[in-house]
Backbone as a ProteinNet text record, in pm:
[ID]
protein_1_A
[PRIMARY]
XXXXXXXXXXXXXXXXXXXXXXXXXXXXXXXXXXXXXXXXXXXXXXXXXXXXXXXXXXXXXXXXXXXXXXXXXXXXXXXXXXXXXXXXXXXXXXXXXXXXXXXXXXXXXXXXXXXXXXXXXXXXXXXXXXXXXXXXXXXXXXXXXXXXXXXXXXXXXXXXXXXXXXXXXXXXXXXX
[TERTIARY]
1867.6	1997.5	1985.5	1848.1	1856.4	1777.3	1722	1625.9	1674.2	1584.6	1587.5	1742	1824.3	1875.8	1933.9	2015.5	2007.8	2081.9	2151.3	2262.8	2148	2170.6	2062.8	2119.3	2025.5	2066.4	2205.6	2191.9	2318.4	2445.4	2450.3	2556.2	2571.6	2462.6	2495.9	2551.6	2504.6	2551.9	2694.2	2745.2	2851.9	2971.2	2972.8	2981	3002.3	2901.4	2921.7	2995.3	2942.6	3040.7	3214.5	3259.7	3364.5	3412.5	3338.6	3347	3382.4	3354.7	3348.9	3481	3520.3	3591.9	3777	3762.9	3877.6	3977.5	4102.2	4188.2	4287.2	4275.8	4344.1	4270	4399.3	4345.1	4398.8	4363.5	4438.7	4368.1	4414.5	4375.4	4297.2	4153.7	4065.8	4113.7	4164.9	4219.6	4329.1	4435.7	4573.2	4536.9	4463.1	4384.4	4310.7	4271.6	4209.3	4306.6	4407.9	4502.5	4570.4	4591	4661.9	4568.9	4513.2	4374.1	4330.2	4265.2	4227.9	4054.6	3992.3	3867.2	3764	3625.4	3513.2	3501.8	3413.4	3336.9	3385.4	3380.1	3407.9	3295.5	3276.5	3204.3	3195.1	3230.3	3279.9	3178.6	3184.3	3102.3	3156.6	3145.4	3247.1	3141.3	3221.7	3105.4	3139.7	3084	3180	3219.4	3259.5	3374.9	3430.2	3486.6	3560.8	3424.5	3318.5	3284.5	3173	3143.6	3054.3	2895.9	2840.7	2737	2716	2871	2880.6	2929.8	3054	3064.5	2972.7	2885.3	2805.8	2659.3	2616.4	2550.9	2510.2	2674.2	2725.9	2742.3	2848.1	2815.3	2710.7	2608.5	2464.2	2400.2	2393.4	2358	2409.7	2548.8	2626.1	2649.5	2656.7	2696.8	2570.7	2546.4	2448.9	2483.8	2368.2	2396.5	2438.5	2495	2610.5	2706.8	2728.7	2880.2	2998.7	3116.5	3221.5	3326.6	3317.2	3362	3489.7	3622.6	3703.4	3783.8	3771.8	3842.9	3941.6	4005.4	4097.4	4036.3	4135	4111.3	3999.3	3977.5	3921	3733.6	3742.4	3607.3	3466	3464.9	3366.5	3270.1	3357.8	3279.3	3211.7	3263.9	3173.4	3094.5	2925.4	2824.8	2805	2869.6	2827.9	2788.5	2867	2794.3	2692	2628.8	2472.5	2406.3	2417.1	2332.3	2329.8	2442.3	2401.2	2539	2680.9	2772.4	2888.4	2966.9	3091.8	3165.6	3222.4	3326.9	3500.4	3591	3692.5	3800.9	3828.8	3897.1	4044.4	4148.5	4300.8	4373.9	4414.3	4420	4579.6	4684.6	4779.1	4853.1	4809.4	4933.9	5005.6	4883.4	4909.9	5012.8	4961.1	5002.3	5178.2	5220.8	5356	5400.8	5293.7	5317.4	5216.9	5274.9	5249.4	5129.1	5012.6	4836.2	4918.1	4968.7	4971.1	5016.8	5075.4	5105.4	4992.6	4946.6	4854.8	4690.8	4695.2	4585.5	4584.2	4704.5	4752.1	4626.1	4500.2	4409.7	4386.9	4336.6	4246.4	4330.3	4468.3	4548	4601.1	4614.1	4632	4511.2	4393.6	4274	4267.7	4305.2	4295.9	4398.2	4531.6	4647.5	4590.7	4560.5	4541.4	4396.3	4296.4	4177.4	4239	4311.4	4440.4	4485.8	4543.4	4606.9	4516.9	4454.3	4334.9	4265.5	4239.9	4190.3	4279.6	4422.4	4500.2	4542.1	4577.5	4604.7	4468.4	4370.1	4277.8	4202.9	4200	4096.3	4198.1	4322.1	4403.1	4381.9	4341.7	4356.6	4236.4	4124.4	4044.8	3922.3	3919.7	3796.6	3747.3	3607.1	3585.2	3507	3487.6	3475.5	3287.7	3238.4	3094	3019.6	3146.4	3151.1	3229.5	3259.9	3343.9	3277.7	3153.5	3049.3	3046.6	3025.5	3021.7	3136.3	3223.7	3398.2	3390.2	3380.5	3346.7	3308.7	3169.7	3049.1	3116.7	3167.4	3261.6	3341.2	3443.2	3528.5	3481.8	3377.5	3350.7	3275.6	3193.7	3136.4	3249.9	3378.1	3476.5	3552.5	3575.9	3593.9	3541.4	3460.7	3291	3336	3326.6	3371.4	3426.2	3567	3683.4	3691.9	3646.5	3666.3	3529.5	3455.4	3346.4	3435.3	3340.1	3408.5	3346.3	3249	3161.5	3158.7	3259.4	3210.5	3102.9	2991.1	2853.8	2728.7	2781.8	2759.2	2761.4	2890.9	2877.7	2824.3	2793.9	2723.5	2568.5	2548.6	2413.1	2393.2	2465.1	2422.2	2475.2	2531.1	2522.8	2411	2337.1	2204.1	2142.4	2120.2	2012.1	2019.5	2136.9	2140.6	2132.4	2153.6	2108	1925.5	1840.8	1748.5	1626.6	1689.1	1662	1694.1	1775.3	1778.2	1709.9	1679.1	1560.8	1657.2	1612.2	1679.8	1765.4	1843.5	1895	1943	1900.1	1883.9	2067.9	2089	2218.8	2288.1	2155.1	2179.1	2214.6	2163.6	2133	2265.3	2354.5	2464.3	2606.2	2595.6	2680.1	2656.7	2524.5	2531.2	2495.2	2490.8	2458.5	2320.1	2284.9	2161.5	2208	2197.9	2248.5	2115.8	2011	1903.3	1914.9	1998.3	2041.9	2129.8
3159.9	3139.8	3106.7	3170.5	3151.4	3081.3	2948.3	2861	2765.5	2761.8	2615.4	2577.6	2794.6	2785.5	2764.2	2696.4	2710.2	2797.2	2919.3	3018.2	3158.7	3237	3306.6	3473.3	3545.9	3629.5	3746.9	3759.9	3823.7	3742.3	3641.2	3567.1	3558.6	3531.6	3571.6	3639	3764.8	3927.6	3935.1	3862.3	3922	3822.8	3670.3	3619.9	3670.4	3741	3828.9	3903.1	3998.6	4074.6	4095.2	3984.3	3923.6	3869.1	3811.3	3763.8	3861.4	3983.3	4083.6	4172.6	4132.3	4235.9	4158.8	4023.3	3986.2	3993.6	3994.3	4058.1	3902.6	3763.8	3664.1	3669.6	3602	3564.6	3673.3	3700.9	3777.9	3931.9	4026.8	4156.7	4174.9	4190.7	4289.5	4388.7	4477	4638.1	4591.5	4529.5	4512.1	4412.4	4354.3	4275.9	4359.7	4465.5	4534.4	4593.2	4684.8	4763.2	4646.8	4539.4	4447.8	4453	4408.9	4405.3	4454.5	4580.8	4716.9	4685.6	4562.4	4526.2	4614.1	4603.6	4642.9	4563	4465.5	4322.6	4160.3	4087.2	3934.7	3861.1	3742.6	3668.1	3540.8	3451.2	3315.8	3205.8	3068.2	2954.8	2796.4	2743.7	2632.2	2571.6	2555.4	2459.4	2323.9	2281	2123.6	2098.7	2193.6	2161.6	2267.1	2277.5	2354.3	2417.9	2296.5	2334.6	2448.4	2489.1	2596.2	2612.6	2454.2	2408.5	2482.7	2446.6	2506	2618.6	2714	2838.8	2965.9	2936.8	3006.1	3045.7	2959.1	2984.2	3033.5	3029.2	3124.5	3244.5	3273.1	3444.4	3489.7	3403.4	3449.9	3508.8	3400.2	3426.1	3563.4	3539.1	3682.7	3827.5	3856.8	3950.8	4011.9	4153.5	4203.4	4220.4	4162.2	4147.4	4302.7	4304.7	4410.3	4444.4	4386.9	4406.8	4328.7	4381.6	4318.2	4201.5	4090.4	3986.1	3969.9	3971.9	3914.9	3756.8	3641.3	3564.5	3486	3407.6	3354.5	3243.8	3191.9	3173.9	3038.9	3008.1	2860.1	2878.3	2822.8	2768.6	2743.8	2760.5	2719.2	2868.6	2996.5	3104.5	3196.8	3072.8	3137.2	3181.5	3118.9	3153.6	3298.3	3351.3	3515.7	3635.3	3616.4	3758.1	3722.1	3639.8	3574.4	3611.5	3615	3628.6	3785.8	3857	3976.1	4033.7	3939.8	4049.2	4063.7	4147.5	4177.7	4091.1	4019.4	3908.7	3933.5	3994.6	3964.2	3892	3786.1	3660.3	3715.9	3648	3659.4	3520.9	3468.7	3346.8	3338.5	3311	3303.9	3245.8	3128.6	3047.9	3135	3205	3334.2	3476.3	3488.3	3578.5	3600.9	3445.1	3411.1	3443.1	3460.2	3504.7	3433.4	3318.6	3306	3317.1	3207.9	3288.4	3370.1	3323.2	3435.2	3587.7	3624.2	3722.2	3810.7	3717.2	3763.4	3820.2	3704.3	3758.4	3752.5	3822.6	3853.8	3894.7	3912.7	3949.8	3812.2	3747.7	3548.4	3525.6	3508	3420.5	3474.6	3595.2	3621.3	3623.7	3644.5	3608.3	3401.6	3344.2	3204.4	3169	3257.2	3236.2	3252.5	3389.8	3472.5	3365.9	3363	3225.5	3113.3	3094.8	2921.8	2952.1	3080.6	3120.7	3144.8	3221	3199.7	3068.1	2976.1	2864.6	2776.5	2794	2740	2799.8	2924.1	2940.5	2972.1	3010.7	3097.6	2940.2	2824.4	2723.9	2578.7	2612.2	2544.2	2403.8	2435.7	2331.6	2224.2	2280.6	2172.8	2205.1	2232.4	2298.9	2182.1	2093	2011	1962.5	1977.6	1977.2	2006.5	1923.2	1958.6	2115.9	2181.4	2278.8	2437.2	2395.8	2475	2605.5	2556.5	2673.8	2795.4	2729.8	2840	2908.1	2832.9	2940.1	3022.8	2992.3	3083.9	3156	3166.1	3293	3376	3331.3	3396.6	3540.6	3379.6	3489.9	3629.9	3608.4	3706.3	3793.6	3793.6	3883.8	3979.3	3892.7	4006.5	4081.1	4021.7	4074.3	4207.2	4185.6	4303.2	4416.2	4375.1	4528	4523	4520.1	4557	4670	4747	4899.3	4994	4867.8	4954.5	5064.3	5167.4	5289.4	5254.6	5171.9	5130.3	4992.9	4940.1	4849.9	4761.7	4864.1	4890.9	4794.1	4863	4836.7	4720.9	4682.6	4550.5	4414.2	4492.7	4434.6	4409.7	4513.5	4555.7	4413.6	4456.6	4411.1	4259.8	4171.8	4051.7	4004.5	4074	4044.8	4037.5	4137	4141.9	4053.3	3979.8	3880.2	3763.8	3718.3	3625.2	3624	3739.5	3748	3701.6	3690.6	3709.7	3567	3489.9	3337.5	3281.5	3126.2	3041.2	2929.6	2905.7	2876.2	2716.5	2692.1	2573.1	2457.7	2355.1	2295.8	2254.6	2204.1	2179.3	2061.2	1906.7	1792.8	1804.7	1958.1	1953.2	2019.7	2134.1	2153.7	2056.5	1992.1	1855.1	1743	1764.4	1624.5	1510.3	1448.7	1383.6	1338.9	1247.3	1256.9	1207.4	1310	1286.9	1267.6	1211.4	1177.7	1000.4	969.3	843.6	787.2
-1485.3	-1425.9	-1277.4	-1205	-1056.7	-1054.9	-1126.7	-1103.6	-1046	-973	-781.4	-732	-729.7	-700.3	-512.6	-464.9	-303.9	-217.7	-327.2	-270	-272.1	-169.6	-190.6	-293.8	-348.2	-474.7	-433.8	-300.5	-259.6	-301.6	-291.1	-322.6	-466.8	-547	-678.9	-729.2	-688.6	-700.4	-677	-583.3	-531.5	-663.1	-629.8	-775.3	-909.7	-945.9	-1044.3	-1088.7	-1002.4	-919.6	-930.1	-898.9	-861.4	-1050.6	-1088.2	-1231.6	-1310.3	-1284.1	-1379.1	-1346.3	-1210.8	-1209.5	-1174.7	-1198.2	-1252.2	-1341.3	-1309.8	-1435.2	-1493.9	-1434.7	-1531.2	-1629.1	-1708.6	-1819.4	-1935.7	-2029.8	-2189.5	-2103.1	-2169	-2101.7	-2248.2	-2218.7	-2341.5	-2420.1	-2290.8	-2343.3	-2464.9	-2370.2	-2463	-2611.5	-2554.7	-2701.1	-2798.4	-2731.8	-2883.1	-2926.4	-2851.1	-2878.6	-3005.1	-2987.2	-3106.7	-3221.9	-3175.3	-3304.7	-3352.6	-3268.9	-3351.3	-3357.2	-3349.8	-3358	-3230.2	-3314.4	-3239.4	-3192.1	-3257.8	-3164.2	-3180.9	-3139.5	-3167.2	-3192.4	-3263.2	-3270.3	-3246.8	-3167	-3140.3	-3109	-3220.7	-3157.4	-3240.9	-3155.7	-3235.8	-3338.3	-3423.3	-3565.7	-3577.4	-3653.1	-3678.4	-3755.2	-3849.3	-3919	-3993	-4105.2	-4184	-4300.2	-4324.6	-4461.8	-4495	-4568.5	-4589.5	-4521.9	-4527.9	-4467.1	-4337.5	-4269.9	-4126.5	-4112.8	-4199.4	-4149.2	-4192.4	-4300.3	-4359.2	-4261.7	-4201.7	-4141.2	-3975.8	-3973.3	-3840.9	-3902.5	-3957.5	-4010	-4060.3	-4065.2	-4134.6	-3979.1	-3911.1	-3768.7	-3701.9	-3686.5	-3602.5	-3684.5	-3823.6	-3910.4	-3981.8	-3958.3	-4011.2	-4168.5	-4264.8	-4416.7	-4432.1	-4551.2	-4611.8	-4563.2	-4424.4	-4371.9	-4469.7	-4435.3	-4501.6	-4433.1	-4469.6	-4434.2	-4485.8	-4383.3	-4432	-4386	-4491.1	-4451.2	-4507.9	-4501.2	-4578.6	-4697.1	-4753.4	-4886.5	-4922.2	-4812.1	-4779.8	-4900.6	-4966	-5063.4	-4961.1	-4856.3	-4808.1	-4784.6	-4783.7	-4808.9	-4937	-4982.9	-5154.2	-5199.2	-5072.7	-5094.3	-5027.4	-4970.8	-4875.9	-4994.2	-5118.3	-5210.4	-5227	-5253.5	-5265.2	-5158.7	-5064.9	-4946.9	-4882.5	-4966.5	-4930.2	-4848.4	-4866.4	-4767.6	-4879.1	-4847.1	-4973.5	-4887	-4977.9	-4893.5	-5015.9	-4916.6	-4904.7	-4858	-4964.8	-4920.8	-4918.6	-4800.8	-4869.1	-4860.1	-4996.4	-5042.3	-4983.4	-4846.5	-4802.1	-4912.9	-4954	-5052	-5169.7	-5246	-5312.1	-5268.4	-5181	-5091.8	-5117.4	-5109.3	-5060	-4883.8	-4821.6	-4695.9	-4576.2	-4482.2	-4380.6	-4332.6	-4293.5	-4270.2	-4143.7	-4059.9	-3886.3	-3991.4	-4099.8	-4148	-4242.4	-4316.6	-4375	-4345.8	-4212.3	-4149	-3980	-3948.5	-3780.9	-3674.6	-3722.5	-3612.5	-3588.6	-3690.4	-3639.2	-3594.7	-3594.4	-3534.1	-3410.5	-3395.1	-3231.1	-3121.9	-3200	-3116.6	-3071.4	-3185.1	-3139.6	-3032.3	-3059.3	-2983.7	-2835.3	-2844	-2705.4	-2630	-2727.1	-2639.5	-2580.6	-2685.2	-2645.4	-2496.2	-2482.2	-2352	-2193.8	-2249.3	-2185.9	-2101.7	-2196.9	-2204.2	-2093	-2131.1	-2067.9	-1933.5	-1911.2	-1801.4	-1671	-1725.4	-1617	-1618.6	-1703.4	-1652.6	-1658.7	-1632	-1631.8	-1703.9	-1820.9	-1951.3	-1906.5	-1849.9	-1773.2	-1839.3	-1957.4	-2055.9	-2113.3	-2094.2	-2178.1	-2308.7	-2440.4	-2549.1	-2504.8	-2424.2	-2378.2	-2370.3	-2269.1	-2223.5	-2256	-2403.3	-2490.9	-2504.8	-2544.2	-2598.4	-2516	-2359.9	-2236.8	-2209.1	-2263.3	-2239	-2343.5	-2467.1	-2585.1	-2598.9	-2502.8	-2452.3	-2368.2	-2262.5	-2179.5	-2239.3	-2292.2	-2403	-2437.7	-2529.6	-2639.6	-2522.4	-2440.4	-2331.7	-2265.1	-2265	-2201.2	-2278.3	-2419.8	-2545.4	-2575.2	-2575.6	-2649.6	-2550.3	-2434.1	-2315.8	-2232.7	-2320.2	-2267.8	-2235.2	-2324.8	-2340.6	-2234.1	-2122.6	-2120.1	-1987.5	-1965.6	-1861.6	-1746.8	-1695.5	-1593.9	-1582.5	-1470.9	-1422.2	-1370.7	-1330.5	-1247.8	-1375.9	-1481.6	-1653.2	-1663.2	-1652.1	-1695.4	-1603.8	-1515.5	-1388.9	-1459.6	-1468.1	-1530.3	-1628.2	-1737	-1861	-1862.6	-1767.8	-1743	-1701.4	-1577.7	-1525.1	-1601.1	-1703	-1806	-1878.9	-1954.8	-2046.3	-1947.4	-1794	-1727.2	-1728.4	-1727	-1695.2	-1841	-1966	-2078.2	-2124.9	-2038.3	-2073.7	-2020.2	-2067.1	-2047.8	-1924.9	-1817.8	-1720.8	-1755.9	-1700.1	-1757.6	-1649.9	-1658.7	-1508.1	-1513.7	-1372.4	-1313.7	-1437.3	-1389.2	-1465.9	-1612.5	-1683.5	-1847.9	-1830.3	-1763.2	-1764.9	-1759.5	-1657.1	-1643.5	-1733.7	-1798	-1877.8	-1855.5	-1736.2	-1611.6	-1528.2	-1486.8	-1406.4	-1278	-1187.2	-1028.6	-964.2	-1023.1	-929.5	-855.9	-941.2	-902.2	-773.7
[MASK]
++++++++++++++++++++++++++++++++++++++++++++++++++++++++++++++++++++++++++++++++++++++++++++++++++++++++++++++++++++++++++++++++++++++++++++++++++++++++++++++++++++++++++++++++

């Protein structure tokens, strides 16, 4: 993260710092209080079909956990692989997906909001992934009791990544 950086690590720190201890944006707390959830899992796929969501919950969900999602065919394969998967098929239902399954849809709502107000709709499809990460990092500990903590445990997951140059972030070659 601090590779051939030109701000020196105090300034990082303080950055951080500062990152962590901002309050725009959806409130964690009041978001779990809706939700009721432990953890989040968020990463954009490319598309709807099984190919692609199967192998994200393979990735993020420890096997034998219980998966619940809506009625969509593309999660068919999860008892095979080892998780109890509970589908709820809305059309069946007779009831509304935001009704039938009110946690996904106020988490997409509340990211939407997010998205929109704290980066003022200036999020670009390139750079989705890193808001996503974001997200779910402030998600996860909402609930922590130590600020100091989450100080901590950002460094550590900065320190544990493989550095990533400016140009490979932007996309761009500014040597020109």
């Amino acid at each position: 993260m601090f590779d051939r950086t030109r701000m020196p690590l105090q300034t990082w720190y303080a950055a951080i710092c500062f990152l962590m201890s901002q309050k725009d944006g959806a409130s964690a707390l009041g978001l779990q209080r809706v939700l009721g959830f432990g953890r989040l899992r968020m990463r954009r796929v490319a598309d709807a079909s099984g190919d692609s969501l199967v192998p994200f919950v393979c990735d993020v969900v420890e096997k034998g956990s219980e998966i619940l999602t809506d009625g969509w065919g593309g999660y068919k394969r999860l008892p095979q692989l080892g998780y109890t998967h509970k589908p709820t098929v809305s059309s069946s239902s007779g009831d509304p997906a935001h009704v039938s399954m009110p946690a996904v849809h106020r988490v997409a709502a509340l990211l939407k909001r997010w998205l929109l107000s704290t980066h003022q709709g200036a999020v670009s499809a390139k750079h989705l992934d890193y808001y996503l990460d974001e997200y779910t990092f402030r998600f996860n500990r909402r609930s922590a009791r130590s600020r100091g903590l989450l100080f901590y445990r950002l460094l550590q997951q900065a320190a544990n990544t493989a550095p990533v140059s400016f140009c490979k972030i932007v996309g761009e070659d500014h040597n020109g």
